[in-house]
LOLOFI-890550 format. One line per field, with one value per residue (C-alpha): residue in one letter; chain; x, y, z. Coordinates in nm, 4 decimals. Layout:
REM LOLOFI-890550
type <- [A; ...]
mol <- [A; ...]
X <- [X; ...]
Y <- [Y; ...]
Z <- [Z; ...]
***
This chain:
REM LOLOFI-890550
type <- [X; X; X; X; X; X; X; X; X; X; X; X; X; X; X; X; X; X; X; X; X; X; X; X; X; X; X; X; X; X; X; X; X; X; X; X; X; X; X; X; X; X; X; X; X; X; X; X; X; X; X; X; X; X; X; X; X; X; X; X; X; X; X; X; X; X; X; X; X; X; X; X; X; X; X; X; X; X; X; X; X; X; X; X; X; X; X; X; X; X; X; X; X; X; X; X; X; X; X; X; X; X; X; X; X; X; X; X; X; X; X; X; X; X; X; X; X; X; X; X; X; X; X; X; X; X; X; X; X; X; X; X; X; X; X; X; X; X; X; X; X; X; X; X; X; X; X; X; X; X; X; X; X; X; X; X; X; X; X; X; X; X; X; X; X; X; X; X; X; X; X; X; X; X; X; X; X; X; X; X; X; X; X; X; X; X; X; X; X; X; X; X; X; X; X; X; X; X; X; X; X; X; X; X; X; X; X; X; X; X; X; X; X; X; X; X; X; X; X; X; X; X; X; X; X; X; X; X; X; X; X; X; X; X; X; X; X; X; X; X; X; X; X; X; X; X; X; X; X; X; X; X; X; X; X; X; X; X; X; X; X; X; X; X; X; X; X; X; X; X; X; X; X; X; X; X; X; X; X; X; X; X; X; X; X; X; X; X; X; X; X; X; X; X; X; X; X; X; X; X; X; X; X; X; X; X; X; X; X; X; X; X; X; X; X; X; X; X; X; X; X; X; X; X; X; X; X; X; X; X; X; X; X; X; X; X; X; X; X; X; X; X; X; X; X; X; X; X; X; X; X; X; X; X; X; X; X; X; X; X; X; X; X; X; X; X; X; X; X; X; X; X; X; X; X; X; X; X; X; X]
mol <- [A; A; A; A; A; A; A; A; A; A; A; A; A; A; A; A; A; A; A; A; A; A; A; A; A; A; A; A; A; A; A; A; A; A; A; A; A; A; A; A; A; A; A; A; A; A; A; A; A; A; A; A; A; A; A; A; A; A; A; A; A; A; A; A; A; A; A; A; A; A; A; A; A; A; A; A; A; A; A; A; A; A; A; A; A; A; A; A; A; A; A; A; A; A; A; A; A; A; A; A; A; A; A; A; A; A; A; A; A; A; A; A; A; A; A; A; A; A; A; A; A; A; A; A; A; A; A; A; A; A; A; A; A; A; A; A; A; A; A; A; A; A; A; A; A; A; A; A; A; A; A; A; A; A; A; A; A; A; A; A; A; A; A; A; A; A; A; A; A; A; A; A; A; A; A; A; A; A; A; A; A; A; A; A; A; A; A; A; A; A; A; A; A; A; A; A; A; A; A; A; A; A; A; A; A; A; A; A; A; A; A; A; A; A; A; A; A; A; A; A; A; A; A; A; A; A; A; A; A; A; A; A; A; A; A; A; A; A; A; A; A; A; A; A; A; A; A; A; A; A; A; A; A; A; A; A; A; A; A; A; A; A; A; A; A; A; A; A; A; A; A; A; A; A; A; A; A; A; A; A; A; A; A; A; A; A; A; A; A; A; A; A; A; A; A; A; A; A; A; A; A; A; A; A; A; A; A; A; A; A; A; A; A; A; A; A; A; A; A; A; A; A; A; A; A; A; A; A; A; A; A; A; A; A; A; A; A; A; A; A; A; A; A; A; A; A; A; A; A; A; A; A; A; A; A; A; A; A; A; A; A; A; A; A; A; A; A; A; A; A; A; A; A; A; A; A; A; A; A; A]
X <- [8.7467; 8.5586; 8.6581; 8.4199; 8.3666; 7.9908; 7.8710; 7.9136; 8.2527; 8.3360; 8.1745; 8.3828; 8.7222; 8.6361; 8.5530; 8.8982; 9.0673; 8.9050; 8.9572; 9.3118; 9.4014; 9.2063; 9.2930; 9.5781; 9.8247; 9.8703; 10.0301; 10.1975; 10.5476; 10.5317; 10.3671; 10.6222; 10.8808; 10.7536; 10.6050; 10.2804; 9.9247; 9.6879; 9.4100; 9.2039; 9.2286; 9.1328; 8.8140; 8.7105; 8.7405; 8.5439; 8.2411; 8.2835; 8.2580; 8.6498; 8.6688; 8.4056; 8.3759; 8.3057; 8.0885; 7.7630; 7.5207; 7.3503; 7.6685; 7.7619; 7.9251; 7.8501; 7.8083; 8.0636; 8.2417; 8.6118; 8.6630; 8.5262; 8.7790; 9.0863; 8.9588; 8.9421; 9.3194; 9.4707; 9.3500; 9.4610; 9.7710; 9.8477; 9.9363; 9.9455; 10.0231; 10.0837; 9.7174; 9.5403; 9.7491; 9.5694; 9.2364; 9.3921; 9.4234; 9.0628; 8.8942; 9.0700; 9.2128; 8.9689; 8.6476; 8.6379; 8.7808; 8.4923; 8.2850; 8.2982; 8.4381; 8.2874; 7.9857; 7.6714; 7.7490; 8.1140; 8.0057; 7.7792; 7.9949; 8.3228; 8.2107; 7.9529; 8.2088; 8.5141; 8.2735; 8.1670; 8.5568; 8.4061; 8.7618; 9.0232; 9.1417; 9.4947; 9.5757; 9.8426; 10.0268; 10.4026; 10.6029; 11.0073; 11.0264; 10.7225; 10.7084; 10.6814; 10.6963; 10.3424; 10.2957; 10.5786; 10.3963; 10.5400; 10.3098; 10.0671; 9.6689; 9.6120; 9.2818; 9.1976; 8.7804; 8.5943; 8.8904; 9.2414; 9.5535; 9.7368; 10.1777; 10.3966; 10.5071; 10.4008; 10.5519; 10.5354; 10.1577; 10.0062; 9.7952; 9.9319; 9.9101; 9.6235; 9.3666; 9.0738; 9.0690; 9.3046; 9.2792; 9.5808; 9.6832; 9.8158; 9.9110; 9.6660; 9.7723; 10.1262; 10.1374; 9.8898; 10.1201; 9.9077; 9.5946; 9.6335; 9.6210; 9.3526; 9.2470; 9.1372; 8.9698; 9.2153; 9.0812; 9.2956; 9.2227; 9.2967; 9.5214; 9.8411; 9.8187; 10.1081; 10.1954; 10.5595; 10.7465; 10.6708; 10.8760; 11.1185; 11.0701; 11.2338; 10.8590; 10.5091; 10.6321; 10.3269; 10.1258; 10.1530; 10.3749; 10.4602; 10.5431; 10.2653; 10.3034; 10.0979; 10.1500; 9.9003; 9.5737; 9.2779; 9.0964; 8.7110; 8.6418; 8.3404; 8.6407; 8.7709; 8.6764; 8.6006; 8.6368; 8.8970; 9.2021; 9.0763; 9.3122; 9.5513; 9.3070; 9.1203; 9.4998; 9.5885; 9.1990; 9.1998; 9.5624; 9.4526; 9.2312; 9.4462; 9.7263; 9.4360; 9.4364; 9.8262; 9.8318; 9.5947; 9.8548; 10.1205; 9.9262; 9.8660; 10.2060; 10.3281; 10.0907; 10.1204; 10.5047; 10.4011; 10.1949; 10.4543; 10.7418; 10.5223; 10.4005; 10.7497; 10.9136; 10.6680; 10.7592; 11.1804; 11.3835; 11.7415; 11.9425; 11.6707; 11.3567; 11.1069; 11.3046; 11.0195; 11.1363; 11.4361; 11.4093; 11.6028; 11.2949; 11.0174; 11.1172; 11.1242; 10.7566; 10.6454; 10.7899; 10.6289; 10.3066; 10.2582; 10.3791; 10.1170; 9.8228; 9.9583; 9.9834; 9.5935; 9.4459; 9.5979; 9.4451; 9.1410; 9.1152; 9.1689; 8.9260; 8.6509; 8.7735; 8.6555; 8.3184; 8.2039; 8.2948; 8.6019; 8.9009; 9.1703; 9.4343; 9.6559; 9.5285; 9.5498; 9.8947; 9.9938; 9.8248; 10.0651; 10.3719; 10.3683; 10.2124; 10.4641; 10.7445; 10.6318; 10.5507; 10.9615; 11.0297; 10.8553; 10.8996; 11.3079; 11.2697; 11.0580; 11.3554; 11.5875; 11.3734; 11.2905; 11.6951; 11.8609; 11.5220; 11.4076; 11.5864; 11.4417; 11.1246; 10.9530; 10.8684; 10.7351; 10.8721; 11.1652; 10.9032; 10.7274; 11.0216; 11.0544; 10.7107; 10.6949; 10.9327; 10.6811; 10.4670; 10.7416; 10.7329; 10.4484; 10.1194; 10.3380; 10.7224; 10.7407; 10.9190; 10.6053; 10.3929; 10.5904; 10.5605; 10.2208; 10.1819; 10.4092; 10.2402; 9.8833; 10.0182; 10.2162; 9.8958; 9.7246]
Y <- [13.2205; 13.3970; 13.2894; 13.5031; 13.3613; 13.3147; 13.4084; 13.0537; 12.9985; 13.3507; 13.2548; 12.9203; 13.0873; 13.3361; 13.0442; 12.8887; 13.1746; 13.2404; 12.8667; 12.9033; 13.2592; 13.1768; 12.8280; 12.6792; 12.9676; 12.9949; 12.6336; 12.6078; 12.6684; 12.4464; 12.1569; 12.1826; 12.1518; 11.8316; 11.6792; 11.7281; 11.6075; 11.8531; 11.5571; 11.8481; 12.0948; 11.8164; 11.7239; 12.0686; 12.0935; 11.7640; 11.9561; 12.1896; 12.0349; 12.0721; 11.7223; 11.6104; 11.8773; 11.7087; 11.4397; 11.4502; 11.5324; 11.2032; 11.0615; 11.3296; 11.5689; 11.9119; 11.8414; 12.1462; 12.1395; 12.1593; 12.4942; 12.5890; 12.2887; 12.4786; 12.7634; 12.6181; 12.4113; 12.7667; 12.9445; 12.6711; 12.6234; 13.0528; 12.9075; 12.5678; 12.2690; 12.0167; 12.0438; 12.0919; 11.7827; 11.5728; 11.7571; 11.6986; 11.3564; 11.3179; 11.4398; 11.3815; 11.0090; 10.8079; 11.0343; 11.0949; 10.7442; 10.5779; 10.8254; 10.7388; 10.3528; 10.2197; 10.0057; 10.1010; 9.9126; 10.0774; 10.3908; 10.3334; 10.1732; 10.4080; 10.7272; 10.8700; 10.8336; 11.0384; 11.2880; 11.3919; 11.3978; 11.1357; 10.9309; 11.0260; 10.7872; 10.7385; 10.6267; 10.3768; 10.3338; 10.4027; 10.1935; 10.1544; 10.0292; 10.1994; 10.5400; 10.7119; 10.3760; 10.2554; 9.9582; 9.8268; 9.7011; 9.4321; 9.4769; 9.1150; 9.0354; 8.6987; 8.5719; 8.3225; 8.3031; 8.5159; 8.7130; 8.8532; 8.7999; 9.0892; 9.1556; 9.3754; 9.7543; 10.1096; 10.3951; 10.7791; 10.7630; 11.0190; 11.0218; 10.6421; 10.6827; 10.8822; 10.7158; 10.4360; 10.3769; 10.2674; 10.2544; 9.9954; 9.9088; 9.5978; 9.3065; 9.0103; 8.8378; 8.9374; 8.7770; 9.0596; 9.3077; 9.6315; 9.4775; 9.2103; 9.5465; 9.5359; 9.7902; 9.7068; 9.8549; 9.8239; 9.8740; 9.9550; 9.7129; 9.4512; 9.1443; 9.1396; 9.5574; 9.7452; 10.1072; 10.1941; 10.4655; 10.8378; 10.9746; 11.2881; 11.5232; 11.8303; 11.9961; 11.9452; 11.8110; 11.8377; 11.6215; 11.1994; 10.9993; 10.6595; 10.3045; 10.1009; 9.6812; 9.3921; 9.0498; 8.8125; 9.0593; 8.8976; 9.1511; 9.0482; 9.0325; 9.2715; 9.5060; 9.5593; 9.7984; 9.8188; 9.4602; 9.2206; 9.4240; 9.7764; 9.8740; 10.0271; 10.2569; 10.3124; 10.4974; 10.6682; 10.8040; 10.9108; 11.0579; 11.2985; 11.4583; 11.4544; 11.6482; 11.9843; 11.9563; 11.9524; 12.1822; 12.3977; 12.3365; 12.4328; 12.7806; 12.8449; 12.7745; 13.0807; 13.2894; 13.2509; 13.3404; 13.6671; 13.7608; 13.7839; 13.9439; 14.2064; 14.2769; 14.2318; 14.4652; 14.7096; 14.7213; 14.7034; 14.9709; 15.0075; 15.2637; 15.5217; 15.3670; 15.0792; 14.8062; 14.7733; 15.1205; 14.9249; 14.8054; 14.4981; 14.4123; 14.5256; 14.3549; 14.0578; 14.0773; 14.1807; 13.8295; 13.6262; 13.8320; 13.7544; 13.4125; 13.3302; 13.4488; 13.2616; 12.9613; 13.0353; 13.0397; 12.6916; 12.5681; 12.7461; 12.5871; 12.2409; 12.2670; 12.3828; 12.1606; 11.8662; 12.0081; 12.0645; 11.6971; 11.7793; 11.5418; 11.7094; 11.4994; 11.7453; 12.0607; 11.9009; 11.8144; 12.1296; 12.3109; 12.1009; 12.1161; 12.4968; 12.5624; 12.3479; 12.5062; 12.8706; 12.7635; 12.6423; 12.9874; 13.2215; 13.0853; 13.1010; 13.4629; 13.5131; 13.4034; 13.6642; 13.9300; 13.8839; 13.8624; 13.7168; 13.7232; 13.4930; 13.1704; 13.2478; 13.0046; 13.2885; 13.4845; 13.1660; 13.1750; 12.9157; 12.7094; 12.7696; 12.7224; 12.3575; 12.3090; 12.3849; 12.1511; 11.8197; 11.9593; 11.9450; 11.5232; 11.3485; 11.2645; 11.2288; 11.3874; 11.6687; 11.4488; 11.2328; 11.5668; 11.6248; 11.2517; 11.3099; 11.6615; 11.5554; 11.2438; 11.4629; 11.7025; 11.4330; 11.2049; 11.3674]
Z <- [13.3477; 13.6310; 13.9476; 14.1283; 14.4746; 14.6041; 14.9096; 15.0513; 14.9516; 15.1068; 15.4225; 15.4081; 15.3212; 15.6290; 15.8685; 15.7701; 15.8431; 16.1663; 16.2271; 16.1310; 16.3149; 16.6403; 16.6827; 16.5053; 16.5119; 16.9084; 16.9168; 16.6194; 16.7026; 17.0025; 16.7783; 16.5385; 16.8105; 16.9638; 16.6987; 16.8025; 16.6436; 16.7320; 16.8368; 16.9692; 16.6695; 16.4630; 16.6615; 16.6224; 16.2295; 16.2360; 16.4377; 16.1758; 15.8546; 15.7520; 15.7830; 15.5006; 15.2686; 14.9749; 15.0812; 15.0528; 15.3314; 15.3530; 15.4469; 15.6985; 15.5018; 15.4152; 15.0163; 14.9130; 14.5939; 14.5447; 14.4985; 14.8309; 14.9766; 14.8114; 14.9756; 15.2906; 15.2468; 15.1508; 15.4543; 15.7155; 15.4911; 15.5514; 15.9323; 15.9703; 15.7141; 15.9390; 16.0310; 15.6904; 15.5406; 15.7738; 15.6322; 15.2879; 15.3224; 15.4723; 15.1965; 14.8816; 14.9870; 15.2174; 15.2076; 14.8276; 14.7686; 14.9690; 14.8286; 14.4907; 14.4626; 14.7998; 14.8253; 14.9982; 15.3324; 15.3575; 15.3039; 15.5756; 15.7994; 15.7691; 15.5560; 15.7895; 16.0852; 15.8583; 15.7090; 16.0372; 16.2244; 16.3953; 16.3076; 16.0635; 15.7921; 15.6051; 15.2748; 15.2091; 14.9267; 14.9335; 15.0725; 15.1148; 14.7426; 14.6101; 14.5996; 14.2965; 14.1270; 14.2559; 14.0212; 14.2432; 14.5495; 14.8127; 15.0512; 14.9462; 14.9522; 14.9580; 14.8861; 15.1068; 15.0096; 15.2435; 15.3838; 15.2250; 15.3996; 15.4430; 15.4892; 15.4189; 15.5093; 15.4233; 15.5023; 15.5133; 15.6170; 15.6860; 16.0457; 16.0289; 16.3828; 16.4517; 16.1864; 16.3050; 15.9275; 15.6526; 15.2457; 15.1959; 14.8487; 14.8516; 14.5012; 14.5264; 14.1749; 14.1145; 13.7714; 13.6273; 13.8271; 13.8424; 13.7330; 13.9731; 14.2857; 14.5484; 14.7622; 15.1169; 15.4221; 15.7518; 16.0902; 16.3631; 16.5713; 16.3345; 16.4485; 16.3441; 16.2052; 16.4198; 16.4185; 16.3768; 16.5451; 16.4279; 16.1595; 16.2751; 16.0013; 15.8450; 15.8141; 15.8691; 16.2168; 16.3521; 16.1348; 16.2274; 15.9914; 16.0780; 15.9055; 15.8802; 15.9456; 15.7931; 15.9823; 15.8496; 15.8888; 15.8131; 15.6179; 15.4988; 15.1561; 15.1773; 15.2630; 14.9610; 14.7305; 14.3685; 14.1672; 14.2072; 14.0540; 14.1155; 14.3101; 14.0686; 13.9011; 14.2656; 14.3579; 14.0560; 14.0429; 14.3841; 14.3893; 14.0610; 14.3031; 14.5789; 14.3686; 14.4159; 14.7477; 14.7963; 14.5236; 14.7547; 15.0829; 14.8640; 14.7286; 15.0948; 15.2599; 15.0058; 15.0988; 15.4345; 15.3809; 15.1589; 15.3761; 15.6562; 15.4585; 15.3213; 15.6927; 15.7849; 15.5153; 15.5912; 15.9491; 15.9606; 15.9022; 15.7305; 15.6020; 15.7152; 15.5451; 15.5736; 15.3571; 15.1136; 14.9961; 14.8455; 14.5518; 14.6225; 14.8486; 14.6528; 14.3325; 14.5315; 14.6817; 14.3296; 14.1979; 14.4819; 14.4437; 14.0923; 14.1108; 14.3934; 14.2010; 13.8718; 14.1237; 14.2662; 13.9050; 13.8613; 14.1878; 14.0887; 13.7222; 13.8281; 14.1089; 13.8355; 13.6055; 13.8675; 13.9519; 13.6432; 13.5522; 13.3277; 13.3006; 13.5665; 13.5701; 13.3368; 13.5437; 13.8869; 13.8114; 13.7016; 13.9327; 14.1807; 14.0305; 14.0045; 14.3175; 14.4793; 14.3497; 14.4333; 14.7450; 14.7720; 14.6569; 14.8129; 15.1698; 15.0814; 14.9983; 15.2955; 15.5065; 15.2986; 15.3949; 15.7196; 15.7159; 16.0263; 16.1728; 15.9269; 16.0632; 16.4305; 16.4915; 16.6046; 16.3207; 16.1687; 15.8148; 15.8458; 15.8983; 15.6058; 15.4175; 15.5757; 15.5321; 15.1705; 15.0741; 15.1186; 14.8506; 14.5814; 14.7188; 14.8521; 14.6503; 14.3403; 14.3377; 14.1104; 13.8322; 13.8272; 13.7852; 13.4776; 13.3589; 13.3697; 13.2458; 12.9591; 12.8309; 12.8379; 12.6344; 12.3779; 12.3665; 12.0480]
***
């Protein structure tokens, strides 16, 4: 498969980086440290297109396809991952998800605005009994004739506090159990909709998790979207694309890590020589080398495997399971080389290591990646 890169996606992966070296990286230490949403940073990947990549320009996107978007996650994940989750989320989640299931008059109403950066959206589906198992939800829909009526919790949302919009999926009929799932637009400003407190992390610290509460919302039927019982499918469809862009954090948070032990090794000296004279070291930034580009063709292969209108699910979900767990890897044996260095905020790679972690858990656990890997492959 030639993954040869146009001159548009180049120019893309170059603005990311720019994007990524120039803006994110001066803060990042101190966002991690207080927890931090960088409201500012994300206005500015709004203004330029980072925000809506995929959507199309009538809707105030900028009408790329997927591989340029993995381009773009990777670059922004090489520094920051607390920040391109919340671009992750944009696009794959609410954007795509309104994109492609939405009616005319929501797409309208709430697409143009998150295309643009205008406002960010979060998806909602987990919840404190419903996390891998998403069939499982508590959080209730009532239908009520021209409005739903909405309880219950989520939690783990990501920019649950920083979002004007909200993809909730909540059980309507409980008696079809996950054909009886709606999903429903949430405005902020709804009555009764209340933000929790922010989740304290072990990574991504910058990025806005919270628990999300339901008290009776009234939530208009022309809110929902899909059919009556969509809601189901309307998750699992959008969350096999979402798996590529995690998969594309994931590719990026090793990099990033690489990329600063081979600077690193290149740099400090012991026993009379740069360390990556040793063996010891070099073997080890051989392994993460090749294990990074194994991990990129993945990303790569399920990104052209959605633009060219091929079933991902099975390459998406590998392609986020392996990246995942290289990321996991590699940012460890950054730490190991960068020695006691390595667990001093400074030179940035504990981070990565607590950063990486995430990947290997939200937008399907690993185990679920291998559920679903394994029943694609058993099928026939």
């Amino acid at each position: 498969m030639d993954f040869t890169l146009s001159e548009e996606q180049l120019m893309i992966q170059q603005a990311a980086k720019d994007f990524a070296q120039n803006e994110l990286l001066p803060g990042v230490i101190e966002r991690d440290e207080t927890q931090k949403f960088p409201s500012e940073l994300c206005r500015k990947m709004g203004e330029l297109g980072f925000l809506g990549m995929m959507v199309n320009e009538q809707y105030g996107g900028s009408g790329l396809d997927t591989l340029s978007y993995v381009l773009a996650m990777e670059e922004l994940s090489k520094v920051d991952a607390s920040a391109s989750v919340m671009v992750s989320v944009n696009n794959s989640l609410v954007c795509w998800g309104l994109e492609n299931f939405g009616t005319e008059a929501q797409k309208q109403k709430y697409l143009t605005r998150l295309a643009s950066g205008e406002i960010i959206g979060a998806f909602c589906l987990s919840e404190p009994e419903a996390g891998s198992d998403a069939t499982s939800q508590k959080t209730t829909a009532i239908d009520k004739g021209d409005h739903y009526l909405l309880n219950g919790t989520k939690n783990w949302i990501t920019n649950g506090g920083s979002a004007e919009v909200y993809l909730v999926i909540a059980q309507t009929h409980v008696e079809k159990g996950h054909k009886g799932i709606n999903a429903l637009i949430v405005e902020k400003d709804m009555k009764g909709f209340e933000i929790g407190p922010k989740e304290n992390k072990l990574g991504i610290r910058g990025s806005d998790t919270h628990s999300l509460l339901f008290n009776d919302v009234k939530v208009p039927k022309e809110n929902r979207i899909g059919e009556d019982g969509f809601g189901f499918k309307f998750a699992m469809k959008t969350l096999a694309g979402g798996r590529i862009g995690i998969a594309a954090q994931a590719l990026g948070i090793a990099a990033g890590a690489y990329e600063l032990a081979l600077k690193y090794s290149k740099e400090r000296k012991a026993f009379g020589t740069e360390i990556s004279n040793h063996q010891a070291i070099a073997f080890k930034l051989a392994d993460m080398h090749t294990k990074i580009q194994a991990a990129r063709n993945l990303v790569y292969q399920a990104a052209f495997d959605k633009d060219t209108g091929k079933d991902y699910t099975l390459s998406g979900a590998m392609a986020k399971l392996y990246a995942s767990e290289v990321a996991m890897e590699t940012a460890i044996e950054a730490v190991q080389i960068h020695g006691g260095n390595g667990f001093v905020k400074e030179y940035h790679v504990e981070r990565f290591m607590r950063d990486a972690k995430i990947t290997q858990i939200y937008e399907g656990t690993s185990e679920i990646q291998k559920i679903v890997i394994s029943r694609s492959i058993l099928k026939d």
